[in-house]
N, CA, C and O of each residue as an XYZ file, in Angstrom:
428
protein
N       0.834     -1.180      0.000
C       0.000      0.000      0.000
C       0.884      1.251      0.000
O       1.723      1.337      0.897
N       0.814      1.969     -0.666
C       1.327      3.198     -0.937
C       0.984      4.321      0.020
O      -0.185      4.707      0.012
N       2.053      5.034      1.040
C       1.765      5.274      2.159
C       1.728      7.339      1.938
O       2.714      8.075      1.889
N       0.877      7.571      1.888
C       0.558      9.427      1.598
C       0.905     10.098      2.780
O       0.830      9.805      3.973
N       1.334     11.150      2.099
C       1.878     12.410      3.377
C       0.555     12.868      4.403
O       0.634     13.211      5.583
N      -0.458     12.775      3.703
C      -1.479     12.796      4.724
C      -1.536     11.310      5.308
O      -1.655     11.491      6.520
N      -1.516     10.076      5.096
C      -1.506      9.075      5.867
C      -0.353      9.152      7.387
O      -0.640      8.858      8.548
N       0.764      9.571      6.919
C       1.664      9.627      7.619
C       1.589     10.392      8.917
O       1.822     10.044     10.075
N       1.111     11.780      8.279
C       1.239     12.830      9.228
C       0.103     12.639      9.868
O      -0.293     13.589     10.544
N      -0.738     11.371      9.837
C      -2.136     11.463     10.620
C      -1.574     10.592     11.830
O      -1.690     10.911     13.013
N      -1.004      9.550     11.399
C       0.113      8.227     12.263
C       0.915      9.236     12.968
O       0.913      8.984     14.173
N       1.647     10.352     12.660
C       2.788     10.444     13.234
C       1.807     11.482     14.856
O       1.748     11.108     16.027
N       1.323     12.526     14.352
C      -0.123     13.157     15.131
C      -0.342     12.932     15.996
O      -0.228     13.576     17.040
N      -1.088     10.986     15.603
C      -1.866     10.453     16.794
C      -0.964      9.282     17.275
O      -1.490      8.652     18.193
N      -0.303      9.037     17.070
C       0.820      8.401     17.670
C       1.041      8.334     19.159
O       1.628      9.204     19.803
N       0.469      7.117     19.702
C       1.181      7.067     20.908
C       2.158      6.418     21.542
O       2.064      6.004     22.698
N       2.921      6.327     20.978
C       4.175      5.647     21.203
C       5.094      5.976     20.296
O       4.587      6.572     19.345
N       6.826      5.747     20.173
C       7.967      6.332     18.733
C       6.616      5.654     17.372
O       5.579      5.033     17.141
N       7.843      6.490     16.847
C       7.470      5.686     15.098
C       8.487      5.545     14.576
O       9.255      6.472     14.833
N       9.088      4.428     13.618
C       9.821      4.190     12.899
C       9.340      4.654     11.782
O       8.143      4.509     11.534
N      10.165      5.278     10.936
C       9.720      5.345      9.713
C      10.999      4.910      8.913
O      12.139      5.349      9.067
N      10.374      3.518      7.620
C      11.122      3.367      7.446
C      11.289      3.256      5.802
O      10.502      2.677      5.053
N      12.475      3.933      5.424
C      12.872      4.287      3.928
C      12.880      2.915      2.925
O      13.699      2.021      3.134
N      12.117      2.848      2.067
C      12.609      1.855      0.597
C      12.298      2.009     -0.422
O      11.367      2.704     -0.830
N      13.158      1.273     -1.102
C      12.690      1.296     -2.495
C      12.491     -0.194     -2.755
O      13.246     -0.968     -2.167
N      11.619     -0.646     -3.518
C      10.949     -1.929     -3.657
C      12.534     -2.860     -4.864
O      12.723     -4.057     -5.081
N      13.174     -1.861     -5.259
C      14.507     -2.732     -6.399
C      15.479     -2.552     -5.530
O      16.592     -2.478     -6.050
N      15.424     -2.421     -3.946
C      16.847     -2.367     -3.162
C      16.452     -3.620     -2.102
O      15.619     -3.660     -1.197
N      17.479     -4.700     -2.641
C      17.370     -6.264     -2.046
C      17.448     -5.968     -0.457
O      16.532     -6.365      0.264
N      18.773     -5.127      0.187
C      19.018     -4.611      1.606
C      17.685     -3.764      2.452
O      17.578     -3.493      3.648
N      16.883     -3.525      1.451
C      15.791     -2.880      1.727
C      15.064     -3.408      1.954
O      14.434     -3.039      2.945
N      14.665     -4.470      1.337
C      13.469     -5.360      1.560
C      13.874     -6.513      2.590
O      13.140     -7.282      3.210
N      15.163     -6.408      2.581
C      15.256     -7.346      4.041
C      15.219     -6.079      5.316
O      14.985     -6.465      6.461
N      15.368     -5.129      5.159
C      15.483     -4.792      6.142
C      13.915     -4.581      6.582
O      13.552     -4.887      7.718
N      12.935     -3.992      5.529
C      11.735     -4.063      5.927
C      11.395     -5.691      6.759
O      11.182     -5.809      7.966
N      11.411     -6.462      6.071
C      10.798     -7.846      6.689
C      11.173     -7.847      8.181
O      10.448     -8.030      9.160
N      12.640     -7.566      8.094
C      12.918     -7.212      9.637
C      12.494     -7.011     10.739
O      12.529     -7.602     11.818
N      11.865     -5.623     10.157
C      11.106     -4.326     11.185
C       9.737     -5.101     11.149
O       9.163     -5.338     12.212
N       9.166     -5.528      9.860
C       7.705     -5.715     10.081
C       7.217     -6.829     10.942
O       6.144     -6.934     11.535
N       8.654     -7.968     10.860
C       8.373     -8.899     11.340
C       8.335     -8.707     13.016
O       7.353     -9.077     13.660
N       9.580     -8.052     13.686
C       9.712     -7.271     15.123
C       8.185     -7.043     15.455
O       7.390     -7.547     16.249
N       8.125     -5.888     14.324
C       7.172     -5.059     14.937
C       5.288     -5.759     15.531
O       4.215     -5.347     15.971
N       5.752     -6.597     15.258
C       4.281     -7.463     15.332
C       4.223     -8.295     16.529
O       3.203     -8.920     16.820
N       5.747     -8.335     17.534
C       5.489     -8.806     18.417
C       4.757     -7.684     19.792
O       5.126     -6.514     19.893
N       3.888     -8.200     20.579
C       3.177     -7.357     21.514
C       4.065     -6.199     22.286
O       3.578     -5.077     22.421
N       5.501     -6.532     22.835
C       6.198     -5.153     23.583
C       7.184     -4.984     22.535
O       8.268     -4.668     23.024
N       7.207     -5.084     21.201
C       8.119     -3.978     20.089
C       7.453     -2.608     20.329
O       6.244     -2.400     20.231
N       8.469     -1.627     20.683
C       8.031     -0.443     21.238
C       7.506      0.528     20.354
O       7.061      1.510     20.948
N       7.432      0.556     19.327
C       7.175      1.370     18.120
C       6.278      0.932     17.302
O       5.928     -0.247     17.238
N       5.763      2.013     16.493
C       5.001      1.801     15.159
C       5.493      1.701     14.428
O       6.186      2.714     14.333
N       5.777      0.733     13.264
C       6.449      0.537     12.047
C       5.665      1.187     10.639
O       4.562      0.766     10.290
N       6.323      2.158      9.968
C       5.607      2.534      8.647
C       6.629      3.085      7.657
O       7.263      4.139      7.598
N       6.535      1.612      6.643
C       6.707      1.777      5.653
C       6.880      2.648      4.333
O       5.959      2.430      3.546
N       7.748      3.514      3.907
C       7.590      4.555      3.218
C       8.275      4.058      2.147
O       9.325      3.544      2.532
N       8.128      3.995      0.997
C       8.859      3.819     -0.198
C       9.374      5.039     -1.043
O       8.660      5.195     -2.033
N       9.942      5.545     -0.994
C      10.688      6.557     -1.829
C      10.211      7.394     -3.079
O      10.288      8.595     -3.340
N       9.704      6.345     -3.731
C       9.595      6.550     -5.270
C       8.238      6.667     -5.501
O       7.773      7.068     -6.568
N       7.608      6.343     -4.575
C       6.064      6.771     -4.041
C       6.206      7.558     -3.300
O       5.176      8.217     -3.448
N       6.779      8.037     -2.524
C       6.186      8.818     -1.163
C       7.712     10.310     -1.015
O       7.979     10.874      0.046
N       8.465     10.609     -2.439
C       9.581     11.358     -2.447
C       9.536     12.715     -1.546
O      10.533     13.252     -1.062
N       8.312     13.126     -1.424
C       8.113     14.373     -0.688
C       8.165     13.915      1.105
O       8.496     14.791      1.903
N       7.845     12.633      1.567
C       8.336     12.367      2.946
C       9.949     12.062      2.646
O      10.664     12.874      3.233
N      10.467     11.363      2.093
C      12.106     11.370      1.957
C      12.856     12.913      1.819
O      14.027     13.046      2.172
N      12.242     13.799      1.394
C      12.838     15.329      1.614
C      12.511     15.550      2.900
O      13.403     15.630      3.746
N      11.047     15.693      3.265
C      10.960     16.178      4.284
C      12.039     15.593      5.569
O      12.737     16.352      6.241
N      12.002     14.207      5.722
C      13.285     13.901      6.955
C      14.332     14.019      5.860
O      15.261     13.586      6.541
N      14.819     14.243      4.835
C      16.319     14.768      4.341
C      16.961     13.213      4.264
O      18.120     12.936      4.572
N      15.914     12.230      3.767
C      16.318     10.795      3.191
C      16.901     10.874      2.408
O      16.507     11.949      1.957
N      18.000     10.401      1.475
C      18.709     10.471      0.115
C      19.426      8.932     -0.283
O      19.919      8.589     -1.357
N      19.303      8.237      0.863
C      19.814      6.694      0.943
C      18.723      5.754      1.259
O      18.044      5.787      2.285
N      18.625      5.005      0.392
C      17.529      3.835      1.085
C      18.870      2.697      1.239
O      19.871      2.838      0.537
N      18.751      1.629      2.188
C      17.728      1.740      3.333
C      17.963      3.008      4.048
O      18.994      3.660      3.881
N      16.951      3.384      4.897
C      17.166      4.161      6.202
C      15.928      4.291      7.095
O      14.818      4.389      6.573
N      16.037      4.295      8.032
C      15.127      4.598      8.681
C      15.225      5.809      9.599
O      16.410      6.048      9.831
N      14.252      6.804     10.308
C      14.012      7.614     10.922
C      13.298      7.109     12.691
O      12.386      6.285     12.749
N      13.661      7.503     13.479
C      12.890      7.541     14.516
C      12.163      8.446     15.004
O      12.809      9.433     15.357
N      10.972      8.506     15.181
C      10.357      9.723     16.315
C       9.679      9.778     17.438
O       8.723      9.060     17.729
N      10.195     10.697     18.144
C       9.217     10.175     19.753
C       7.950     11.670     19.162
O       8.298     12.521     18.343
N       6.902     11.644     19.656
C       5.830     12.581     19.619
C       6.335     14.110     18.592
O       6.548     15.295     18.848
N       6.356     13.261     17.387
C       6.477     13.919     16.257
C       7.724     14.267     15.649
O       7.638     14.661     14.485
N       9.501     14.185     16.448
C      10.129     14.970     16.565
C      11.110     13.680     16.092
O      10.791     12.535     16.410
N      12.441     13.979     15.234
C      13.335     13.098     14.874
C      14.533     13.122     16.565
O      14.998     14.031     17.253
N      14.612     11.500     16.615
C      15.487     11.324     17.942
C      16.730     10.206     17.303
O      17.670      9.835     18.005
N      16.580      9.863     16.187
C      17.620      8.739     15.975
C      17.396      8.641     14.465
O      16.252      8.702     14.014
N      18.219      8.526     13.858
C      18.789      8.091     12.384
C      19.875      6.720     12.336
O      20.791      6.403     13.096
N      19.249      5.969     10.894
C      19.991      4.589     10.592
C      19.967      4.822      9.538
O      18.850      5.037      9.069
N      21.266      4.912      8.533
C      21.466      4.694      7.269
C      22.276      3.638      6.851
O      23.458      3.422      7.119
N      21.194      2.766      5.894
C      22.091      1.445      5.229
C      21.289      0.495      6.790
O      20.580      0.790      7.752
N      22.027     -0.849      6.173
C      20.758     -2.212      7.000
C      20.877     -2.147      8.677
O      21.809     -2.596      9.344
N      20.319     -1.830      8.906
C      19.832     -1.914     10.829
C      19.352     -2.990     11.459
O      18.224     -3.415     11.209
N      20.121     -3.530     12.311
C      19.085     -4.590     12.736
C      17.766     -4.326     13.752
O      18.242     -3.406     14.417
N      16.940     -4.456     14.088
C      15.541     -4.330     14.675
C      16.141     -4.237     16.139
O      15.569     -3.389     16.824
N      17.399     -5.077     16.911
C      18.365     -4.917     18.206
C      18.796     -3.277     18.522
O      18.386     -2.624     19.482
N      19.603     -2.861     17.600
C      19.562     -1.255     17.119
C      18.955     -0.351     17.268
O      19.092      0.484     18.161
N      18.356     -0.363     16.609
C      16.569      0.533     16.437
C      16.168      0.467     18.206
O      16.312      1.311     19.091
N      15.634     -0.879     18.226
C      15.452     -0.433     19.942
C      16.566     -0.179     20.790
O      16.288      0.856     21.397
N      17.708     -0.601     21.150
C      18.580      0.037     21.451
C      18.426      1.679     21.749
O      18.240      2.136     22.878
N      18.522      2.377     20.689
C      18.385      3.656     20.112
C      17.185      4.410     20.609
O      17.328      5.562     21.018
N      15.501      3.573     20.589
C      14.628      4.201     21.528
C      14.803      4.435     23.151
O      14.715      5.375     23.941
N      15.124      2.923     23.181
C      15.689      3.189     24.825
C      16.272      3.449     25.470
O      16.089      3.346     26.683
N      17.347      3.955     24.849
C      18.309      5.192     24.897
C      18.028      6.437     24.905
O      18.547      7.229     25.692
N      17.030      6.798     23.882
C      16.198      7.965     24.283
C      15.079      8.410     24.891
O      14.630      9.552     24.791
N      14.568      7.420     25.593
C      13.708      6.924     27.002
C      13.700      5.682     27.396
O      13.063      4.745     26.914
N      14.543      5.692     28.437
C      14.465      4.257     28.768
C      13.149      4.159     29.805
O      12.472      4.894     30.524
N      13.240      2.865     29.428
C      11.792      2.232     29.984
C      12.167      2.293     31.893
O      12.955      1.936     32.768
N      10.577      3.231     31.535
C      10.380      3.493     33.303
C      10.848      4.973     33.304
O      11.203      5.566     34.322
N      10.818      5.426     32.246
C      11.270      7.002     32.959
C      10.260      8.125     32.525
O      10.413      9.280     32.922
């Protein structure tokens, strides 16, 4: 599904918890593993984040807006605001790492 700047900015809004947002392009192999990654994480009950998918070549005006220029990458945000950047393959260990680093749990 092809993810719109109004889809996004409605997720990012009402968001209660980080969001990952995460950069691809559907012809970048590192990309699509890295999505399966995240999507797969993200589906377990305490993965701390929302996972959303952004593809590039669909969605080029969210890749300016966070100043994407590399797929893979992903973005983090706590209540709207960028707290962590990953460029090139991340593992899903990382990523949380990186949230709970910027609130660790219990604070």
């Amino acid at each position: 599904m092809a993810q719109t700047t109004d889809y996004i900015d409605a997720e990012i809004s009402q968001a209660d918890r980080p969001i990952i947002l995460e950069f691809h392009d559907n012809e970048c192999t590192p990309c699509i593993t890295q999505e399966r990654l995240l999507m797969h994480a993200s589906v377990h009950p305490s993965f701390p984040a929302h996972v959303i998918g952004v593809n590039v070549e669909e969605a080029p005006e969210i890749a300016d807006r966070y100043a994407v220029s590399t797929v893979p990458s992903i973005v983090l945000l706590r209540e709207g605001k960028t707290v962590a950047r990953f460029t090139g393959l991340a593992d899903a260990g990382s990523v949380i790492s990186a949230l709970e680093a910027d609130h660790p749990a219990g604070a």
